[in-house]
C-alpha positions as CSV (number, residue, x, y, z in Angstrom):
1,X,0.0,0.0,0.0
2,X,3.0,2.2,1.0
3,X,5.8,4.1,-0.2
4,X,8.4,4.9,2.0
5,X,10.7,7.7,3.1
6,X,13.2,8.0,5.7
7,X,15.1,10.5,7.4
8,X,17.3,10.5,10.3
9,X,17.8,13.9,13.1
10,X,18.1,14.2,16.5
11,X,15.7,14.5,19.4
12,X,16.3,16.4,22.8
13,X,16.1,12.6,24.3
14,X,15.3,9.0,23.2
15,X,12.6,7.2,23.9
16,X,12.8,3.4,22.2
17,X,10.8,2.4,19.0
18,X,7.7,4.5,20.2
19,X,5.8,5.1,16.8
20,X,3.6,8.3,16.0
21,X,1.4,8.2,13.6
22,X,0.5,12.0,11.7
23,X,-2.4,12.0,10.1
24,X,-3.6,15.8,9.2
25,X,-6.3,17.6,7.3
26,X,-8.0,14.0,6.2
27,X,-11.2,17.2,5.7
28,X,-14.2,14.8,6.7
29,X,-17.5,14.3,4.4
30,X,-19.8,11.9,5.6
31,X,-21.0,11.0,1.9
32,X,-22.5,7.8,3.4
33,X,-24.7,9.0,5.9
34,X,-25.7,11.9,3.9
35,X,-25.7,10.9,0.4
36,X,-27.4,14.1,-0.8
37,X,-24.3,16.4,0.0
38,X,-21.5,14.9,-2.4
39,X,-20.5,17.0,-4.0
40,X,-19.5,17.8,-7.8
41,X,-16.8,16.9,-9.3
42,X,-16.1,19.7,-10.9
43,X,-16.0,21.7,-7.2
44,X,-13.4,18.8,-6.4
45,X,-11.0,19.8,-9.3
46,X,-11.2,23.4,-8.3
47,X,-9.9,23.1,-4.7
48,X,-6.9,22.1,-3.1
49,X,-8.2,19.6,-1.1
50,X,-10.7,16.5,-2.1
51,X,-14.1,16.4,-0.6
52,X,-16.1,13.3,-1.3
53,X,-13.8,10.6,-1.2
54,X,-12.1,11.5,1.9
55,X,-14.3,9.5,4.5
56,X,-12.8,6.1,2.7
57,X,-9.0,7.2,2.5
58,X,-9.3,8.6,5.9
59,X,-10.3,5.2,7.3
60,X,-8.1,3.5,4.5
61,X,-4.7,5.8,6.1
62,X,-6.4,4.3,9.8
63,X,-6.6,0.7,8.5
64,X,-2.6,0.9,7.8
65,X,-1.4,2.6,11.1
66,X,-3.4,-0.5,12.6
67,X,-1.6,-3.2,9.9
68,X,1.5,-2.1,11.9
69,X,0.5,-2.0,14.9
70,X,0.8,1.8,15.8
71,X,-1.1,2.8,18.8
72,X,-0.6,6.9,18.9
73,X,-2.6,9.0,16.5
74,X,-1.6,12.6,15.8
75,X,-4.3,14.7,13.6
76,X,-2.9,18.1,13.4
77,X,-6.0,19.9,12.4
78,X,-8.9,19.8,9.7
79,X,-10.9,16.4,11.1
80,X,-13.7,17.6,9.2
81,X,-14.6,20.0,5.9
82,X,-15.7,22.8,7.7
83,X,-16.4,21.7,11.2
84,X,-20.2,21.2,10.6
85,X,-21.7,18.8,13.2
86,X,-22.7,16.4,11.4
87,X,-19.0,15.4,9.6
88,X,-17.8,15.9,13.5
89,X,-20.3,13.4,14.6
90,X,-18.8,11.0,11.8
91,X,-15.1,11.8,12.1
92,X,-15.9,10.6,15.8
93,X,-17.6,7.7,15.5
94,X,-14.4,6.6,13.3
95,X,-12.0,7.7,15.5
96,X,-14.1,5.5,18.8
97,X,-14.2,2.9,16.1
98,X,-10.4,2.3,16.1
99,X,-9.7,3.1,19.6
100,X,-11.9,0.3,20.4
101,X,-10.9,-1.6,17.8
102,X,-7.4,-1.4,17.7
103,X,-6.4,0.5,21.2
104,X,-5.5,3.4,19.2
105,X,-5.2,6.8,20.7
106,X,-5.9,10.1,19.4
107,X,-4.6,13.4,19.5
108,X,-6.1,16.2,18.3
109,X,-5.5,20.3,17.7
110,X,-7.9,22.4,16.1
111,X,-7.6,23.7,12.1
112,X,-8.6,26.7,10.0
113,X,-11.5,24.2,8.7
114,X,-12.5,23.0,12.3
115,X,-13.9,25.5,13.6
116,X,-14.4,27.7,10.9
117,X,-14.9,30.6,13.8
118,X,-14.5,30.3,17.6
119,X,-18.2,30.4,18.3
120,X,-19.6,28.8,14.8
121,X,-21.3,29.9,12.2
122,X,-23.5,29.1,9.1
123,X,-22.2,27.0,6.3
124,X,-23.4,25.8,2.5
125,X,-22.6,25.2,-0.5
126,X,-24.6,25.7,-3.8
127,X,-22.8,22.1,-5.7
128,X,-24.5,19.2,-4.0
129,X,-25.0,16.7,-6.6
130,X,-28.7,15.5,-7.0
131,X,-29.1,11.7,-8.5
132,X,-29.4,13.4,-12.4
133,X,-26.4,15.0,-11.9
134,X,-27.7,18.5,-11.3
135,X,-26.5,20.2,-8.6
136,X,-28.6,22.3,-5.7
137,X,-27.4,24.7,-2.8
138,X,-27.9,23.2,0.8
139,X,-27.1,25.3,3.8
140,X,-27.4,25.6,7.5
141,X,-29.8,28.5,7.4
142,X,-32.4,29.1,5.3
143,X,-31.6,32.5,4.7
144,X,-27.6,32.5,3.6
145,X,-28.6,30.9,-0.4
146,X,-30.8,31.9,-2.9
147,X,-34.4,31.4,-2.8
148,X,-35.4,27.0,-3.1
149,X,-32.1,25.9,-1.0
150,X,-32.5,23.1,0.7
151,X,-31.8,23.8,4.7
152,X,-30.3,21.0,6.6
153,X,-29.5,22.1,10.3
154,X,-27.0,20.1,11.1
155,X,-24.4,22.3,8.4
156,X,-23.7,24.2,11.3
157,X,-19.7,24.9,11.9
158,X,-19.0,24.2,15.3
159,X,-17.4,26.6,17.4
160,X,-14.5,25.9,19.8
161,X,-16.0,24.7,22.7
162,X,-18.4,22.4,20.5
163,X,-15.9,20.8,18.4
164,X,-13.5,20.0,22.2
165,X,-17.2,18.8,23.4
166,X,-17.2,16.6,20.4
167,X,-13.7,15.1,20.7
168,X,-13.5,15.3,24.5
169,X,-11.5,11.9,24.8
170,X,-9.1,12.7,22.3
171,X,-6.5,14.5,24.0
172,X,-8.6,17.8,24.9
173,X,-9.5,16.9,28.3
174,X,-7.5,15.0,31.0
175,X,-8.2,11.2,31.0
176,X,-7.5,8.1,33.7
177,X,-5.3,6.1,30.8
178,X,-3.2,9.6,30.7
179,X,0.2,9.7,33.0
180,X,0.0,13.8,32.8
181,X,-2.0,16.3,31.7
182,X,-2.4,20.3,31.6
183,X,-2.8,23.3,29.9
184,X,-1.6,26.7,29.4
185,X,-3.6,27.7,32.6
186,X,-3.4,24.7,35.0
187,X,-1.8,25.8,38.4
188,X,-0.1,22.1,39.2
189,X,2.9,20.7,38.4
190,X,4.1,17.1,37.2
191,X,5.3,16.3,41.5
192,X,2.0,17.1,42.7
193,X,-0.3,16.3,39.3
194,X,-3.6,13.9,40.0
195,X,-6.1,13.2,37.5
196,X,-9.3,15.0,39.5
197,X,-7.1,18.2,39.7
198,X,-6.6,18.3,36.2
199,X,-10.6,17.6,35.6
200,X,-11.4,20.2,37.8
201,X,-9.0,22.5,35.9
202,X,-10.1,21.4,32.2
203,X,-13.6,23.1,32.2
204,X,-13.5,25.5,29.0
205,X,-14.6,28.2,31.3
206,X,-11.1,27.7,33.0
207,X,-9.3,27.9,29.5
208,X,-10.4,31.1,28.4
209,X,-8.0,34.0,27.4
210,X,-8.9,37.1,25.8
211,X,-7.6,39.0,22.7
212,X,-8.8,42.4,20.5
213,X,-9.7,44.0,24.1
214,X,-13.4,42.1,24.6
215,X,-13.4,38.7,22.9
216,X,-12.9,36.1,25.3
217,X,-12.1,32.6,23.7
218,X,-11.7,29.3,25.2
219,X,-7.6,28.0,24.5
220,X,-7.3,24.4,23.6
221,X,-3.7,23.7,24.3
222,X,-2.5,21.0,26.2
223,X,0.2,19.1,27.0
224,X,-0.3,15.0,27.6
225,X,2.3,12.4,28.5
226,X,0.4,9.1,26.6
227,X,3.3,6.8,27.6
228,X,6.3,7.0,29.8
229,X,8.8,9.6,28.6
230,X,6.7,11.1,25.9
231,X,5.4,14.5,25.9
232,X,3.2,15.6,23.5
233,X,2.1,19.4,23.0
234,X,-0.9,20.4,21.1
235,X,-0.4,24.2,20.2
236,X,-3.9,26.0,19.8
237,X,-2.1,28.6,17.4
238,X,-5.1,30.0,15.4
239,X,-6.6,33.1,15.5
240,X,-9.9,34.5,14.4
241,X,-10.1,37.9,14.2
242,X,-13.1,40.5,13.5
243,X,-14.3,41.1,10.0
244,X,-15.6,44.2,11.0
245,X,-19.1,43.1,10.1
246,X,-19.7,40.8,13.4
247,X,-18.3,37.7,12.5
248,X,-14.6,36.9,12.0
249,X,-11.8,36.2,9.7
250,X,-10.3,32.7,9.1
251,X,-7.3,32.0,10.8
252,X,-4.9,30.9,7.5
253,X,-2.3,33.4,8.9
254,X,-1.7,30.8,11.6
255,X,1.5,31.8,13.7
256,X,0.9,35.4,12.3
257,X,-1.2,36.5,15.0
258,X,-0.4,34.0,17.9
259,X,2.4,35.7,18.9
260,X,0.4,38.8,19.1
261,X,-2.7,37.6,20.4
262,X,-1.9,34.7,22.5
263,X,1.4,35.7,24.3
264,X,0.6,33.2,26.6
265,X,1.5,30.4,24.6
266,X,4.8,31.6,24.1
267,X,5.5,31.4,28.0
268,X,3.8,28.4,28.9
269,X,5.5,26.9,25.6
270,X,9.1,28.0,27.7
271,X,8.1,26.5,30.4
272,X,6.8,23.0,29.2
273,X,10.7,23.0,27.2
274,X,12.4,23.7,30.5
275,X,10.5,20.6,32.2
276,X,10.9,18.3,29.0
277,X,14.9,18.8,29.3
278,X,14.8,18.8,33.2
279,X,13.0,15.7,33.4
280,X,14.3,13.8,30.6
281,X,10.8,13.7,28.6
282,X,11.0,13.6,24.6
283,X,9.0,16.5,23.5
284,X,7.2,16.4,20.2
285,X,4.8,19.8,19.1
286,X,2.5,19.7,16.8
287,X,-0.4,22.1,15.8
288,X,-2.6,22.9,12.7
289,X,-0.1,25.3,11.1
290,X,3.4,25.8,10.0
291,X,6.4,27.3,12.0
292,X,8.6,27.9,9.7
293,X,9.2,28.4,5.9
294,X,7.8,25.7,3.8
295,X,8.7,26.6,0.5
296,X,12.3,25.1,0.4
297,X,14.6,28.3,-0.1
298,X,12.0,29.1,-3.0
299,X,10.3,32.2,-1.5
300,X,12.6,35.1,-2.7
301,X,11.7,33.8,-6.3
302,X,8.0,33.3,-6.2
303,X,8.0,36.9,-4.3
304,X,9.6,38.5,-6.6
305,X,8.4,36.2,-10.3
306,X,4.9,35.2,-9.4
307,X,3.8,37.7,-6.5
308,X,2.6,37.8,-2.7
309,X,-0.3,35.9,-3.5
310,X,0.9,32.3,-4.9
311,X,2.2,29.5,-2.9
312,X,0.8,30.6,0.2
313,X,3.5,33.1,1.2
314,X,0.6,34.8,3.4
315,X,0.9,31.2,5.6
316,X,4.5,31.4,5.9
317,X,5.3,32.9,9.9
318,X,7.4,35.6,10.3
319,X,10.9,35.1,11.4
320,X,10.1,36.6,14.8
321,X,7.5,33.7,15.2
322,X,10.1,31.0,13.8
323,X,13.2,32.6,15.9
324,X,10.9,32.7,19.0
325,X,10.1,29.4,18.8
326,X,13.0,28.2,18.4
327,X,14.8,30.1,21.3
328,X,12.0,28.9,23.6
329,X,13.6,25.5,23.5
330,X,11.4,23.5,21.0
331,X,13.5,21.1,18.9
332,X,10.4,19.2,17.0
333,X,7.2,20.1,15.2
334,X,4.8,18.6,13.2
335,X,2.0,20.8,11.1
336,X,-0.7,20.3,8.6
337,X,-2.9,23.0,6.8
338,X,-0.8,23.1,3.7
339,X,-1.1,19.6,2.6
340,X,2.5,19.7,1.8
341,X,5.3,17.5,2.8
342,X,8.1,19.2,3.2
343,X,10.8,19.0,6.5
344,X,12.2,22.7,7.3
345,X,15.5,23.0,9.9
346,X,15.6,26.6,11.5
347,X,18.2,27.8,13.2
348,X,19.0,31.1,15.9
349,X,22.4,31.0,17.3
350,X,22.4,27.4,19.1
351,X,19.1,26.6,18.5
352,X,17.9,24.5,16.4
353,X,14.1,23.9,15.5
354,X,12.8,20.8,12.9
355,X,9.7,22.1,11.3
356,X,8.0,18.7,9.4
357,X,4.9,19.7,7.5
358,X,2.9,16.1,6.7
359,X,1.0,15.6,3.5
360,X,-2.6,14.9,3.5
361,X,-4.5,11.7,2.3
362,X,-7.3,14.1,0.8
363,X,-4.7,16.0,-1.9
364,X,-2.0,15.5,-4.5
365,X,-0.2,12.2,-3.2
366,X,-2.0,11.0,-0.4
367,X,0.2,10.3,2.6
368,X,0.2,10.4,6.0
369,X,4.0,10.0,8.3
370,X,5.2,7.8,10.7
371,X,7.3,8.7,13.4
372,X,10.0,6.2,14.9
373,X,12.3,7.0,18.1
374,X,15.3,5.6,18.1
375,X,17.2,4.6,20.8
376,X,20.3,6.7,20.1
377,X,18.2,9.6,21.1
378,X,17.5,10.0,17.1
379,X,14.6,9.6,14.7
380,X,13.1,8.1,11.8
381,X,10.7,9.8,9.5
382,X,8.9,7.9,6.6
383,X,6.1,8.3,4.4
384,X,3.1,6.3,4.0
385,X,1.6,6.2,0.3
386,X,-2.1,5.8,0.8
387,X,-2.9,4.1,-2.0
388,X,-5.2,1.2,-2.1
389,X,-8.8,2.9,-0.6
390,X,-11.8,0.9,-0.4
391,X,-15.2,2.4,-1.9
392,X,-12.7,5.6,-3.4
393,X,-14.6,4.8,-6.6
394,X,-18.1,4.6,-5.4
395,X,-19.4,7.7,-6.3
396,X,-18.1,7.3,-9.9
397,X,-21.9,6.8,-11.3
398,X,-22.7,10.0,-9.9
399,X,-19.9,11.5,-11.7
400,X,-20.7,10.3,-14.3
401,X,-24.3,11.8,-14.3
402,X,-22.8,14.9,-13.6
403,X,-20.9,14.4,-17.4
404,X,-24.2,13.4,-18.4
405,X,-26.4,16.5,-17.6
406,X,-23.8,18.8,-18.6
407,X,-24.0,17.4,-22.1
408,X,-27.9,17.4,-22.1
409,X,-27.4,20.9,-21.6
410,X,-24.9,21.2,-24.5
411,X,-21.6,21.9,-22.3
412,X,-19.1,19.9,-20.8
413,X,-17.5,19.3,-17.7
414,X,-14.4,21.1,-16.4
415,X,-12.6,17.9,-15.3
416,X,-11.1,15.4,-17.4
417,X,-13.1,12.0,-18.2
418,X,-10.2,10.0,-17.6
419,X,-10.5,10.2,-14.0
420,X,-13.0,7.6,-14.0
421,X,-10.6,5.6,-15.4
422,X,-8.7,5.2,-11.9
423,X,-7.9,2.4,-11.0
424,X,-6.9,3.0,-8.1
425,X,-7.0,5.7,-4.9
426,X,-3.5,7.2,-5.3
427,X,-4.2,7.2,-9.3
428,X,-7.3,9.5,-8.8
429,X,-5.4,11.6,-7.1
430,X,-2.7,12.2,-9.2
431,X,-5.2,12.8,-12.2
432,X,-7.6,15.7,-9.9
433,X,-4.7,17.1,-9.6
434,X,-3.6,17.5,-13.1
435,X,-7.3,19.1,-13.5
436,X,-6.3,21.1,-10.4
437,X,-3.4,22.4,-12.0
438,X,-4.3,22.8,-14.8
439,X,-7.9,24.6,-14.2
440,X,-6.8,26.9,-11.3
441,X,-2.9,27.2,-10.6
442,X,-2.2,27.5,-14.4
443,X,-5.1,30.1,-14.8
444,X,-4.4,32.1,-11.2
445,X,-0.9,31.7,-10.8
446,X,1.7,31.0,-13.3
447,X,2.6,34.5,-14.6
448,X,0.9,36.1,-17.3
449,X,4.2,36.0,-19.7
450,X,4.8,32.1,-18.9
451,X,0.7,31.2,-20.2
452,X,1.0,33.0,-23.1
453,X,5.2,32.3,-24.0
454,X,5.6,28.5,-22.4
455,X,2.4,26.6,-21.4
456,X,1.4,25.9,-24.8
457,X,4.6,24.9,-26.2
458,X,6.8,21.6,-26.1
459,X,10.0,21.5,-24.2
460,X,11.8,21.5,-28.0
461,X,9.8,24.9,-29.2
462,X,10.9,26.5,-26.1
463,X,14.6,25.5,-26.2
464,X,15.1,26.8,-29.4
465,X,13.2,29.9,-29.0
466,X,16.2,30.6,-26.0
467,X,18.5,29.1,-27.8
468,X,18.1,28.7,-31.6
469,X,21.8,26.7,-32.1
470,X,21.2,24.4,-28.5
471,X,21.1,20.6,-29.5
472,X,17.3,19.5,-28.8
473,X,17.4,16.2,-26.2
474,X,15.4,13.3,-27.9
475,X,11.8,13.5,-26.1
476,X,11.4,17.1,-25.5
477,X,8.7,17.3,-27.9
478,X,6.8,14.8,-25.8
479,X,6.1,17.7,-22.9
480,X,4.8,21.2,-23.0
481,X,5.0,24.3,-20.6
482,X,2.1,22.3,-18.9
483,X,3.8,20.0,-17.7
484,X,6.7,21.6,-16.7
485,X,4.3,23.4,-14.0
486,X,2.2,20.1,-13.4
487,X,5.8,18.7,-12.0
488,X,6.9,22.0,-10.3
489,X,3.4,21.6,-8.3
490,X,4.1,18.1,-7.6
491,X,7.4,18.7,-6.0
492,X,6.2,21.2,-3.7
493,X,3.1,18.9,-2.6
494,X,5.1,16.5,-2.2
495,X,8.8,16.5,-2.3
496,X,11.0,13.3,-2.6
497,X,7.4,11.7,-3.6
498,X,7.3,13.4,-6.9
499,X,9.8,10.7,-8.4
500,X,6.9,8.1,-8.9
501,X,5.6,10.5,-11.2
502,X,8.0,12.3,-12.8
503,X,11.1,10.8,-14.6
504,X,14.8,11.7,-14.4
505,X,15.2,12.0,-17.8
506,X,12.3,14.8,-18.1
507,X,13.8,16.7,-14.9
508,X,17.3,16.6,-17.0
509,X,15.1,18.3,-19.8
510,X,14.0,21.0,-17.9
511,X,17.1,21.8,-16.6
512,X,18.7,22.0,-20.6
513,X,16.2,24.2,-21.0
514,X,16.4,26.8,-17.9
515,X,20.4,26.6,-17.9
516,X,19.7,28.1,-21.8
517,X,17.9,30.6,-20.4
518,X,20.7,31.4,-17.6
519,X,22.9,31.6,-20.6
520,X,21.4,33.7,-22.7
521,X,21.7,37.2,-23.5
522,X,18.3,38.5,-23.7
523,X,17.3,40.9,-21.9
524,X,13.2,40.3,-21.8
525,X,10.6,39.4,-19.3
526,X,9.8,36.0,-21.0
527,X,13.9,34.9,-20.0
528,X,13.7,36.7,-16.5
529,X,11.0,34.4,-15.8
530,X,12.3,31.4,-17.2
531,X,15.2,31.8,-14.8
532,X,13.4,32.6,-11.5
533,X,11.5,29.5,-12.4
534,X,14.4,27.0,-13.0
535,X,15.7,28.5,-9.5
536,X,12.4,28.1,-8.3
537,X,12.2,24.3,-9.5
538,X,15.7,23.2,-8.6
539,X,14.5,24.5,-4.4
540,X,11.9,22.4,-5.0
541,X,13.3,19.3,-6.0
542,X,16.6,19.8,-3.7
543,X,13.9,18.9,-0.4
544,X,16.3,18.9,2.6
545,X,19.4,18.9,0.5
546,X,19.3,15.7,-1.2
């Protein structure tokens, strides 16, 4: 079922062959108790993230952490779509599934997805699929679509306090089975900790901080030791701030505002180091978003070539947050959101901080990670391919309805028919992402002068229109521009991964063609940007130095 990918670094302390299983973003749809909101394909091929299909590689990602026997569950974030209750009421029926199951424990810290807002709010969406392929709005409140919406009440995003409510055993609240527990706010220690104190010091009324002068917001931090020697510290890092029209702004800018709005964290972050290292714990972070770079190196270039907007440079923290961190005494962090895999190492004098970011199973290559300690004090990272899903192709039929009406109606669809051609999980996959690529990053974010002067064109038209006398490589007119940016995503989705896809002999190509273009003497936009990019794509597929 899996690919793997390993890595060695060091911890603070060992802790012998304790596994960790990561598991982010899986973004929750319970297609199968509520058939009537799938939704289309075409809304699929437009987003960075899968919907429908996520509910089967979700448990398909759960059924291979069991096959090896891992008990310890991380889920940084993003259980669900958008946090409405009835997807939370599925995700946790799952998760009590394979804790019972399989004696699995979970972990959880809240996303940008789950909760939408720190109180809730209204959700909907107008491309539910009916049975003849139509699609139909459906929202949580009759009044947020047009006019003949369905309503279903039970879209609601849950705030905060609902969502911990929902998943109160999975690391939110102090349990029996736990050997310590706290939060930010607890007022004990790990000499005089008991399991009642820490109940009577979990209630979210006792977690509550406030930020922008009035809004006071219950913090979901905590810090759990699941087994001997391991600590591990869920980071409630998000922030929602006013819109201005009384509700509230996501909380994408992750470590952004934390800093800022939750100086607490920062402290209580110092602190929980200190102990680790006094008391010979292995601490491993994790929260929803990033703490450090995540674009390789590649930032300067996609600043300056392809703007502010693109690659999610607004997600990337601040040096102050990454250098605070850092200085604080953390060594190890794991983060979701970006549904990248990519392993970051950030440095402030003498310390050191290891910034992983874990693929998701519900984009690009589906993957999850699996943490191994080592007894030298070091580690073992590798990547699980989640390939093989169970019931991935079940909605197919529906799919093809929706290809079916849009013809009646003289169109076509957006996506490519070939999709339901997959024959597999990790297959489909690959080819929404193609459509992805190719119907919104290509469109929104490949630079004006690069659609018009290289997507259209093979790898030979462009190498002799930089270099009219360079020798053109045998299979260069096999690729086009496109595909050149369909493997530049892939790389930063998912690193050392990419190489199932993409051959060595076409990244050799691509390099032919951007050294031509470091070469040459033309002074034009079209070359400028043919160079950032071949910087751009070497950061890319250098991941970690290798």
């Amino acid at each position: 079922m899996s690919v793997l990918l390993t890595m060695l670094c060091l911890l603070v302390s060992g802790l012998a062959h304790e596994r960790i299983a990561f598991v982010p973003d899986p973004h929750i749809m319970d297609v199968e108790g509520h058939p009537e909101l799938v939704k289309s394909l075409d809304e699929e091929v437009h987003s960075t993230r899968l919907f429908n299909e996520n509910i089967f590689a979700f448990r398909a990602a759960l059924d291979d952490v069991a096959s090896r026997g891992i008990r310890t569950v991380v889920i940084p974030g993003d259980v669900t779509d958008d946090g409405q209750r009835l997807n939370q009421e599925a995700a946790s029926r799952i998760l009590e599934y394979y804790e019972q199951h399989y004696g699995m424990r979970f972990f959880l810290t809240p996303g940008n997805h789950d909760p939408k807002a720190p109180f809730g709010r209204h959700t909907g969406s107008a491309s539910f699929l009916k049975p003849d392929g139509s699609v139909h709005p459906i929202s949580s409140d009759p009044g947020m679509m047009l006019y003949g919406s369905d309503v279903n009440p039970d879209l609601w995003s849950a705030g905060l306090e609902e969502q911990v409510s929902c998943y109160s055993d999975y690391g939110y609240f102090p349990r029996e089975d736990y050997l310590y527990w706290e939060t930010p706010f607890s007022t004990y220690t790990p000499d005089d900790y008991s399991f009642g104190e820490a109940l009577a010091q979990s209630a979210p009324d006792d977690r509550l901080f406030c930020y922008c002068d009035s809004i006071r917001v219950m913090d979901t931090s905590y810090l759990v030791e699941p087994v001997d020697g391991l600590w591990l510290l869920s980071i409630d890092s998000g922030v929602f701030l006013p819109d201005g029209k009384g509700g509230f702004k996501g909380s994408n800018p992750g470590y952004n505002y934390t800093l800022g709005h939750k100086p607490h964290l920062l402290t209580w972050v110092r602190r929980v180091c200190r102990e680790a290292e006094e008391r010979g714990k292995t601490l491993i972070a994790f929260s929803h978003y990033p703490l450090t770079d995540f674009n390789n190196g590649a930032s300067e270039y996609l600043i300056r070539s392809w703007g502010r907007d693109k690659f999610d440079i607004e997600r990337i923290p601040c040096a102050a947050v990454s250098d605070s961190m850092a200085l604080s005494g953390l060594k190890l962090h794991f983060g979701g959101h970006m549904h990248i895999n990519n392993t970051a190492v950030w440095k402030v004098g003498d310390a050191v901080l290891t910034n992983v970011q874990v693929p998701s199973v519900s984009a690009a290559i589906p993957a999850y990670k699996i943490l191994t300690l080592k007894k030298s004090g070091k580690y073992r990272l590798e990547d699980v391919i989640v390939e093989d899903v169970e019931g991935f192709d079940s909605l197919f039929p529906l799919y093809r309805k929706e290809m079916e009406h849009a013809g009646s109606r003289g169109s076509q669809v957006s996506w490519s028919p070939v999709i339901l051609d997959s024959r597999n999980y990790a297959e489909f996959c690959d080819l929404y992402f193609r459509d992805l690529v190719r119907l919104r990053f290509c469109r929104n974010d490949v630079p004006e002068i690069l659609q018009e002067q290289m997507l259209p064109y093979t790898g030979a038209e462009l190498l002799a229109r930089i270099d009219a006398d360079a020798r053109i490589s045998r299979g260069m007119s096999s690729w086009t521009g496109y595909d050149l940016i369909l493997d530049l995503y892939r790389f930063h989705y998912s690193a050392d991964l990419a190489w199932r896809l993409v051959s060595r002999r076409r990244v050799r190509q691509y390099e032919k063609l951007f050294d031509a273009a470091q070469r040459s003497t033309e002074e034009s936009e079209f070359i400028s940007q043919m160079r950032d990019l071949g910087m751009i794509m070497n950061l890319f597929i250098d991941q970690d130095g290798r």
